[in-house]
C-alpha positions in Angstrom: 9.8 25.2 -29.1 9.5 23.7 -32.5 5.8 24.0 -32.4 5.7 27.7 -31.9 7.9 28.1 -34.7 5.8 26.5 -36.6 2.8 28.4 -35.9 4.7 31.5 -36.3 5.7 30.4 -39.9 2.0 29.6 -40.3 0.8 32.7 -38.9 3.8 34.7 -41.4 2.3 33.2 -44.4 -1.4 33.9 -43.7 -0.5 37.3 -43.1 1.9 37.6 -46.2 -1.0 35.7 -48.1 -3.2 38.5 -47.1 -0.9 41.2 -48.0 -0.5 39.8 -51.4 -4.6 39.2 -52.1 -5.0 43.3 -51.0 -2.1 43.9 -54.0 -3.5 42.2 -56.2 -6.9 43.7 -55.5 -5.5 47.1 -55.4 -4.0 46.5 -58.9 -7.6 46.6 -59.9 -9.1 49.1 -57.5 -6.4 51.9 -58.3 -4.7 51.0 -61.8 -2.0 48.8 -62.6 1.6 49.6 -61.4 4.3 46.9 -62.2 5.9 47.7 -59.0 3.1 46.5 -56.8 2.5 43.1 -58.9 5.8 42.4 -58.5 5.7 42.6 -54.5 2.3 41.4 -54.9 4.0 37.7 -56.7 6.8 38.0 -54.4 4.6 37.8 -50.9 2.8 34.7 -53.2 6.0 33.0 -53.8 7.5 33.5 -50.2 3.7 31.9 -48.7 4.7 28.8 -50.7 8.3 28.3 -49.1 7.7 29.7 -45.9 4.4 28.2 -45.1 5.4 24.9 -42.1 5.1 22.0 -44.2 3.6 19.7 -41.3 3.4 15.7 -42.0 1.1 14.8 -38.4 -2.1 13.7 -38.8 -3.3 15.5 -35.3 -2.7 19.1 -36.7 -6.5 18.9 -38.3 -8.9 19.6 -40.7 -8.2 23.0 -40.1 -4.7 23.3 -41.5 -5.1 21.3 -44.4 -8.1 24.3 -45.5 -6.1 26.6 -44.8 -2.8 24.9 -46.4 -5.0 25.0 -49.1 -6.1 28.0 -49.5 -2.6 29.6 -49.0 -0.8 27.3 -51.6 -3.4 27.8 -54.4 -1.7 30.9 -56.2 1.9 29.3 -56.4 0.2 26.5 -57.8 -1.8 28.4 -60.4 1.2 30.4 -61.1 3.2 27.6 -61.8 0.6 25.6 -63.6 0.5 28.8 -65.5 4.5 29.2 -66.3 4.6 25.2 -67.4 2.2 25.2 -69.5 3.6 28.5 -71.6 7.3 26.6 -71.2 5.9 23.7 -72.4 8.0 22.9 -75.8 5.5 22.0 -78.2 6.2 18.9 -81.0 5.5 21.1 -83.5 8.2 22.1 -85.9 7.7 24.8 -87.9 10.1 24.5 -90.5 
């Protein structure tokens, strides 16, 4: 049983992955609303915490593309928010 909850959290996250690359691309496509990059982020930030986090070796290849693949906007958005919270050494008083 814990395996197809796994793959269902797997399965969740591809599809909210998916639901938040189409936003993002619609943002583009039919002009920016602030409403849709907020759901947009939101199905992003979900992927990260609700993707399985699976430790075996025998799960493959496969899931660590995919894993990938699906964590690679949180990261970039948090690479993104640390670096402009970074406090700088600079004092400019």
């Amino acid at each position: 049983m814990n395996d197809a909850l796994e793959y269902a959290r797997f399965i969740m996250s591809v599809i909210l992955f998916c639901m938040g690359v189409f936003l993002l691309l619609d943002l583009f496509i039919t002009g920016f609303d602030v409403k849709v990059l907020m759901f947009a982020l939101g199905c992003l930030l979900v992927v990260h915490f609700l993707r399985p986090k699976w430790r075996n070796a025998d799960k493959g290849d496969w899931y660590d593309a995919f894993d990938l693949i699906l964590d690679f906007p949180f990261r970039c958005l948090s690479y993104l928010l640390r670096m402009f919270t970074r406090k700088s050494d600079i004092d400019l008083d």
